[in-house]
N, CA, C and O atoms as CSV, one atom per row, in Angstrom:
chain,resi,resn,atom,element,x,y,z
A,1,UNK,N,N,33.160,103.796,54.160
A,1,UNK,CA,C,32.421,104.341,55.281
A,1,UNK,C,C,33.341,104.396,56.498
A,1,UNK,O,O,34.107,103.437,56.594
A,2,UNK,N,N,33.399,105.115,57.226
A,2,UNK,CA,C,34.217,105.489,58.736
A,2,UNK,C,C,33.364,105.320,59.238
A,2,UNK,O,O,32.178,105.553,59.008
A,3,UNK,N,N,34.190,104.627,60.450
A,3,UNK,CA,C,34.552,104.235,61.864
A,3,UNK,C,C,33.872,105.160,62.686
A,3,UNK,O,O,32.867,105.040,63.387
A,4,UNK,N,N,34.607,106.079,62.462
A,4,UNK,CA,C,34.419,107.698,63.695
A,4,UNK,C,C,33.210,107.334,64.001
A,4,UNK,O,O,32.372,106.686,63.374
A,5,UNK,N,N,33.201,108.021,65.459
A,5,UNK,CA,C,32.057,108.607,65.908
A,5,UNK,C,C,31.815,109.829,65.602
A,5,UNK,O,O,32.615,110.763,65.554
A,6,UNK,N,N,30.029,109.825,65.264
A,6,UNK,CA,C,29.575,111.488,64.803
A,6,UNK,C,C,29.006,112.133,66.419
A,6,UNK,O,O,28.488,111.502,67.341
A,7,UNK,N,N,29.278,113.371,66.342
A,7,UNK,CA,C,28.713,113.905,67.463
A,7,UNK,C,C,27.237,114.863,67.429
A,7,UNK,O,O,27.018,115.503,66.401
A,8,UNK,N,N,26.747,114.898,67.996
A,8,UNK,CA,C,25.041,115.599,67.475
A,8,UNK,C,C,25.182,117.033,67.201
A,8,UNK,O,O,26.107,117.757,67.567
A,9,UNK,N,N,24.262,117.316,66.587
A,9,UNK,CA,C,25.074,119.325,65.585
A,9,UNK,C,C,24.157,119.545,66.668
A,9,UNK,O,O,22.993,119.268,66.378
A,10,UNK,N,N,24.460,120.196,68.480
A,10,UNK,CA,C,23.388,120.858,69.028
A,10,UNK,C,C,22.879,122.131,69.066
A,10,UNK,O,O,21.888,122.466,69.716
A,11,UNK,N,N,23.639,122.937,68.283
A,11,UNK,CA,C,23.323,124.007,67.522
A,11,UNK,C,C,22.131,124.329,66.386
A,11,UNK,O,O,21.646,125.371,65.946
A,12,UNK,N,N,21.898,122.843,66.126
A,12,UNK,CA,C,20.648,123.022,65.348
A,12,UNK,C,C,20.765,123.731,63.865
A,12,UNK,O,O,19.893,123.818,63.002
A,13,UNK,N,N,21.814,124.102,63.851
A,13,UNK,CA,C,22.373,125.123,62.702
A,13,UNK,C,C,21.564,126.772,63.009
A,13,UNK,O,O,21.644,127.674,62.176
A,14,UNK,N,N,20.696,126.950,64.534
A,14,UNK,CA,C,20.194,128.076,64.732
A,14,UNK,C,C,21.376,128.787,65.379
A,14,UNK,O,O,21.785,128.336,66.449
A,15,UNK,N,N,22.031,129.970,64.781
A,15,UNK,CA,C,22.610,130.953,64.872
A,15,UNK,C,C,22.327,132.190,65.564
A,15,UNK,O,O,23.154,133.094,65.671
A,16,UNK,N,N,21.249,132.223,65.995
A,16,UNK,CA,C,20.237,133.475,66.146
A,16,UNK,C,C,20.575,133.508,68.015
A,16,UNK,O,O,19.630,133.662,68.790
A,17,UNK,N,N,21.669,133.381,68.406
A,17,UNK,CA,C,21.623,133.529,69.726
A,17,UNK,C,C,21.909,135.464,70.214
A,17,UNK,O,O,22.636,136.205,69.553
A,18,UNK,N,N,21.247,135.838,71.290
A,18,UNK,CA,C,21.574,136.838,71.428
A,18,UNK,C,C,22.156,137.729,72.510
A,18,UNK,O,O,22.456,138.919,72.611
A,19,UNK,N,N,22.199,136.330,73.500
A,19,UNK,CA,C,22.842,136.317,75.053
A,19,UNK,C,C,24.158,136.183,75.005
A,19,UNK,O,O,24.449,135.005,74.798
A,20,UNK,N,N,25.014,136.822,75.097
A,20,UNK,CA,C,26.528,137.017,75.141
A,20,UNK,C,C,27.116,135.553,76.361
A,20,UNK,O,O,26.805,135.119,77.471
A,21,UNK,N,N,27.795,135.348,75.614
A,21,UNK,CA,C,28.434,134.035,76.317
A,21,UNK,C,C,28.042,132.463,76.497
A,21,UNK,O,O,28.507,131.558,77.189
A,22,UNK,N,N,26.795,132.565,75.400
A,22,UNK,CA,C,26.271,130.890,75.231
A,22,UNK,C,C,26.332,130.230,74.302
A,22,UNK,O,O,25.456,129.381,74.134
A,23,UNK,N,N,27.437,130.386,73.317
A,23,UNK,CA,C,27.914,130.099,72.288
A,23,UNK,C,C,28.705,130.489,71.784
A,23,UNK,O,O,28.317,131.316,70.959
A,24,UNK,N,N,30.147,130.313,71.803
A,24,UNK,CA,C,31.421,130.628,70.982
A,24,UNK,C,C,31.347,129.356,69.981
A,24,UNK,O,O,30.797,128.255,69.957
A,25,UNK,N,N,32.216,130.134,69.167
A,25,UNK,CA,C,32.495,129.757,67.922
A,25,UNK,C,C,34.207,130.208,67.713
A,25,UNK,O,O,34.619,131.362,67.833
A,26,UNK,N,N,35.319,128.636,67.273
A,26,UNK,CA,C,36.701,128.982,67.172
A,26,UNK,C,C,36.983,128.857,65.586
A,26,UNK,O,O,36.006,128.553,64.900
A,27,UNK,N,N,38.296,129.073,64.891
A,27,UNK,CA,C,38.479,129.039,64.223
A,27,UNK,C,C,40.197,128.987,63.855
A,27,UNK,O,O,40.807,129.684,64.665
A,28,UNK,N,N,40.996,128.412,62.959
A,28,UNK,CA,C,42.367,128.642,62.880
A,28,UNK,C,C,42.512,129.014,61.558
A,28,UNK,O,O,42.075,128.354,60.616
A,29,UNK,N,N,43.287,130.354,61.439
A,29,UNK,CA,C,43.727,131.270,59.845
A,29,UNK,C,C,44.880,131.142,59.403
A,29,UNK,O,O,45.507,130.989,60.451
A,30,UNK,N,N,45.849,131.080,58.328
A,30,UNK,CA,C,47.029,131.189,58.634
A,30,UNK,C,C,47.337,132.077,56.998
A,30,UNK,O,O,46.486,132.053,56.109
A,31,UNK,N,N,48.432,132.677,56.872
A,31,UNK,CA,C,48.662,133.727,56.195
A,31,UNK,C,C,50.418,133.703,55.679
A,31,UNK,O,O,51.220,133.971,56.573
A,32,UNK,N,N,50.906,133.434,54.474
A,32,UNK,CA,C,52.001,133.628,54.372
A,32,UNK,C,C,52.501,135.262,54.445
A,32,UNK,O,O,51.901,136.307,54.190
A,33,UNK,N,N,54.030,134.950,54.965
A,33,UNK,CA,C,54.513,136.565,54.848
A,33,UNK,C,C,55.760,136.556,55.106
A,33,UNK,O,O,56.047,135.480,55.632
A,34,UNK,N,N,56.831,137.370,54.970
A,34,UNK,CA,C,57.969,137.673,55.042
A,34,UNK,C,C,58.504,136.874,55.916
A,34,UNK,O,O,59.591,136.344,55.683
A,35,UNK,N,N,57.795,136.652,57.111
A,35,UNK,CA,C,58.745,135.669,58.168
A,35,UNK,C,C,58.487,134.574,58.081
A,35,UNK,O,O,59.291,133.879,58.703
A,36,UNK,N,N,57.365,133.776,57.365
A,36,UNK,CA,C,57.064,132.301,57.407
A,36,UNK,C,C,55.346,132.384,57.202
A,36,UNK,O,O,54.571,133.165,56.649
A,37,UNK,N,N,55.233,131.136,57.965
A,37,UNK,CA,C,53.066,131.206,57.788
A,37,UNK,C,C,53.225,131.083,59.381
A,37,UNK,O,O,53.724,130.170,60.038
A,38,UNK,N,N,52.510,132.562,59.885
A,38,UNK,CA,C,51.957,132.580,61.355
A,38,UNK,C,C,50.773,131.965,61.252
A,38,UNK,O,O,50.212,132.020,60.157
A,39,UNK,N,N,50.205,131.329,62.234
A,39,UNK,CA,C,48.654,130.836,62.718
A,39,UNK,C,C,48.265,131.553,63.613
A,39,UNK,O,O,49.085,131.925,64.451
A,40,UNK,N,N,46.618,132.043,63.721
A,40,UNK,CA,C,46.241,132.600,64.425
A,40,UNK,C,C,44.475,132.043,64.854
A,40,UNK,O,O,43.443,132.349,64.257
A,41,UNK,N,N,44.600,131.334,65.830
A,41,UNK,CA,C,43.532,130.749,66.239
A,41,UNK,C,C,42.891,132.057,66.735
A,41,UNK,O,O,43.565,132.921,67.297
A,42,UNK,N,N,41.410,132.196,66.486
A,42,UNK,CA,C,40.427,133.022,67.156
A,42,UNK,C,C,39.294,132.331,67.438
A,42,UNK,O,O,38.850,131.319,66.895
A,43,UNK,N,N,38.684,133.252,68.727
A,43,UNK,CA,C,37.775,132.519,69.800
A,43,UNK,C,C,36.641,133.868,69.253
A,43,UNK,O,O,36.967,135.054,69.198
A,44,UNK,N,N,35.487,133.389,68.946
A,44,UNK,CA,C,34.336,134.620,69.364
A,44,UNK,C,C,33.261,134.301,69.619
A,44,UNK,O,O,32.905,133.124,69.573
A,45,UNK,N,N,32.438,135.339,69.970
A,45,UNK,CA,C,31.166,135.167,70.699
A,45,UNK,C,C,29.618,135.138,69.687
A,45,UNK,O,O,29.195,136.189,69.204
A,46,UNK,N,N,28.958,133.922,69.492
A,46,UNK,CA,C,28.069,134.205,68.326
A,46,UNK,C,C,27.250,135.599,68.626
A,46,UNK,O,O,26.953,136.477,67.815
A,47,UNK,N,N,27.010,135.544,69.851
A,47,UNK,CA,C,25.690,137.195,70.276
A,47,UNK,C,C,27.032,138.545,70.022
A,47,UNK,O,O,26.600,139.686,70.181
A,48,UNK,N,N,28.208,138.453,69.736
A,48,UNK,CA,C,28.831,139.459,69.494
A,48,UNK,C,C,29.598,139.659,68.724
A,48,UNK,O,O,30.274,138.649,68.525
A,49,UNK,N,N,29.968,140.731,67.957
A,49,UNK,CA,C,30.490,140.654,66.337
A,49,UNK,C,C,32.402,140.798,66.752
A,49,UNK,O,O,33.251,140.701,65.866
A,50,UNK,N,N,32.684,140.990,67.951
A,50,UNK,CA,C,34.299,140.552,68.618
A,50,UNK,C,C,35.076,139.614,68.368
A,50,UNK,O,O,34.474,138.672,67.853
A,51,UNK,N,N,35.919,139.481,68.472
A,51,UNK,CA,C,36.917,138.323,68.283
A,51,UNK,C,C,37.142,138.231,69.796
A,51,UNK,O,O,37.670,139.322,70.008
A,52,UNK,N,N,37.051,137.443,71.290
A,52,UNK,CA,C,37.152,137.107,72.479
A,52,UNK,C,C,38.337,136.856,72.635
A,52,UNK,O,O,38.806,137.529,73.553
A,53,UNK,N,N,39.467,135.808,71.886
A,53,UNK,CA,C,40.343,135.720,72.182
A,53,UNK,C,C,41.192,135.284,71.094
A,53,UNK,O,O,40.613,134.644,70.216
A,54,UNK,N,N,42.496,135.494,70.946
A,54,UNK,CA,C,43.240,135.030,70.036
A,54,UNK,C,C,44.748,134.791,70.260
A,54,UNK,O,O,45.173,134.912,71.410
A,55,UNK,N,N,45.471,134.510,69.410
A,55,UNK,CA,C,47.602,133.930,69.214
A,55,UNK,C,C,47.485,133.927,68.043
A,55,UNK,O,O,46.621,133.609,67.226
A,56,UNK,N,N,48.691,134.414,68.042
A,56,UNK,CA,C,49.544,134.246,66.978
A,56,UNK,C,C,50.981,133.498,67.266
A,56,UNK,O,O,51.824,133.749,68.127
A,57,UNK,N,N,50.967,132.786,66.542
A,57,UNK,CA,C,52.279,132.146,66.460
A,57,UNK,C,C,52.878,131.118,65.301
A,57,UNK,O,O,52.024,130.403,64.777
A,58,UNK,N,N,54.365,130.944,64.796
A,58,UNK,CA,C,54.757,130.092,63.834
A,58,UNK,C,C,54.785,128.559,63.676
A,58,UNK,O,O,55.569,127.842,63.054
A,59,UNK,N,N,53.492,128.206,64.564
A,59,UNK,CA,C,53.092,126.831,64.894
A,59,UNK,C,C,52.082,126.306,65.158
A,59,UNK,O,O,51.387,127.022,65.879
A,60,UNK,N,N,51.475,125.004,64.821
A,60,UNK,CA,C,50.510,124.367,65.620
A,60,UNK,C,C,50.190,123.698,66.397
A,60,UNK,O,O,49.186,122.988,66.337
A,61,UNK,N,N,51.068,123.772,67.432
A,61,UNK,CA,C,50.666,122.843,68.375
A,61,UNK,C,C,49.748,123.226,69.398
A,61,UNK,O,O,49.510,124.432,69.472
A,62,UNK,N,N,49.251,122.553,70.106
A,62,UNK,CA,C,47.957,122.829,70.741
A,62,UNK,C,C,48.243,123.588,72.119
A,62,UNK,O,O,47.193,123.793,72.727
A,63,UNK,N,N,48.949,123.880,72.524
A,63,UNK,CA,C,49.386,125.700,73.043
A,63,UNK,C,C,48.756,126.790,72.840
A,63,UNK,O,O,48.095,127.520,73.579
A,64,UNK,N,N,49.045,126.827,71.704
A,64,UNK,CA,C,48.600,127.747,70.468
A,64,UNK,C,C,46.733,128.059,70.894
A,64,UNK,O,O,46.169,129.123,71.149
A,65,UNK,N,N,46.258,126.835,70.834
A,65,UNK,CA,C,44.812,127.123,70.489
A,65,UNK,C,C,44.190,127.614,71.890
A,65,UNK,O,O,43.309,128.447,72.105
A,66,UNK,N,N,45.160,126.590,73.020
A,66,UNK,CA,C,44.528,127.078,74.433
A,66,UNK,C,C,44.695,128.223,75.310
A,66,UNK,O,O,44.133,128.615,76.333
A,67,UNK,N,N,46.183,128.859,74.173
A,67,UNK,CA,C,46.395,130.412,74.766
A,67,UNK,C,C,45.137,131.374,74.455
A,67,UNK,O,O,44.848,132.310,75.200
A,68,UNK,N,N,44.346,131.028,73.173
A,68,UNK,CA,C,43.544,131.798,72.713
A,68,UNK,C,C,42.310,131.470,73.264
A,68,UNK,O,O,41.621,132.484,73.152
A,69,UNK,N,N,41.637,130.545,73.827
A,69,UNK,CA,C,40.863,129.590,75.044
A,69,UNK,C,C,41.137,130.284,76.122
A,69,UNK,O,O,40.186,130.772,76.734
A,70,UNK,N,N,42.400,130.477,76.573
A,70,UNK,CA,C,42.810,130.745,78.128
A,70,UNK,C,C,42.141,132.798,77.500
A,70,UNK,O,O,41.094,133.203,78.006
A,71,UNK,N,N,42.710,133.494,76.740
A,71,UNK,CA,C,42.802,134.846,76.708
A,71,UNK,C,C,40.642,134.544,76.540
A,71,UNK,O,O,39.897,135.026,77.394
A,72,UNK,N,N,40.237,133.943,75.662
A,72,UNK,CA,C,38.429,134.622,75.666
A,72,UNK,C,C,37.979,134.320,77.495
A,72,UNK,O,O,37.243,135.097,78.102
A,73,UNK,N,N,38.548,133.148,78.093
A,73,UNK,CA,C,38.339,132.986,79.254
A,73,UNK,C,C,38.133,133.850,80.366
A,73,UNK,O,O,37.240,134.089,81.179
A,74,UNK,N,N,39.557,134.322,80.045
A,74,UNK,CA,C,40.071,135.716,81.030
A,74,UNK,C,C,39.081,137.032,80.844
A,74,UNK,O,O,38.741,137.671,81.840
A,75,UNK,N,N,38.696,137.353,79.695
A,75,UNK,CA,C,38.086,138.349,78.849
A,75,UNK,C,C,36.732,138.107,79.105
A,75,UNK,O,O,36.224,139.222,79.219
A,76,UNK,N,N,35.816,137.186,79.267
A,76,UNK,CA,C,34.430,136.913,79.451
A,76,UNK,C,C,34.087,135.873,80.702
A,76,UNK,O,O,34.655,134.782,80.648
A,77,UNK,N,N,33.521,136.037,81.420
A,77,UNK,CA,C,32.868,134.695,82.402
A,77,UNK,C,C,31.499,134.377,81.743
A,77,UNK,O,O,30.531,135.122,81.590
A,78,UNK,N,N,31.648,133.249,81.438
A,78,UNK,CA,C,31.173,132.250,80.084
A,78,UNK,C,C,29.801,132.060,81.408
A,78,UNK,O,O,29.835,132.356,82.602
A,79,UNK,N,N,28.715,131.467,80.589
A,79,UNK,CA,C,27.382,130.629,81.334
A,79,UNK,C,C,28.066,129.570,81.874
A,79,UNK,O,O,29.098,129.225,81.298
A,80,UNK,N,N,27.673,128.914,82.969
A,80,UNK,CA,C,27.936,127.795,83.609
A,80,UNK,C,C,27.196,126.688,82.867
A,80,UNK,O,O,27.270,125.523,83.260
């Protein structure tokens, strides 16, 4: 049994949002290919079928995830 702390699912597992900007959802992909395995973290909006923000790059460090954080940022003014 672990230690961790669990955090509460406040999502409810209800998906059904339809107000643009009150629920993103991230994700990290990665893909072999000729130059190595790029990663490409994407940011999107559950009320919209878009991808908000994303990077690509030959790494994971956490740069990476907040360039794609910083770009849905820039791209949407989120609910307060």
């Amino acid at each position: 049994m672990s230690n961790l702390a669990t955090s509460p699912h406040l999502l409810r597992r209800e998906y059904k949002f339809t107000t643009p900007n009150t629920v993103w959802l991230a994700d990290i992909t990665y893909a072999d290919n000729d130059e190595g395995w790029p990663y490409l973290p994407t940011v999107k909006g559950v009320a919209t079928p878009e991808i908000i923000g994303w990077s690509i790059e030959d790494h994971l460090r956490t740069d990476l995830c907040s360039d794609s954080l910083r770009m849905a940022l820039d791209r949407r003014n989120p609910v307060a």
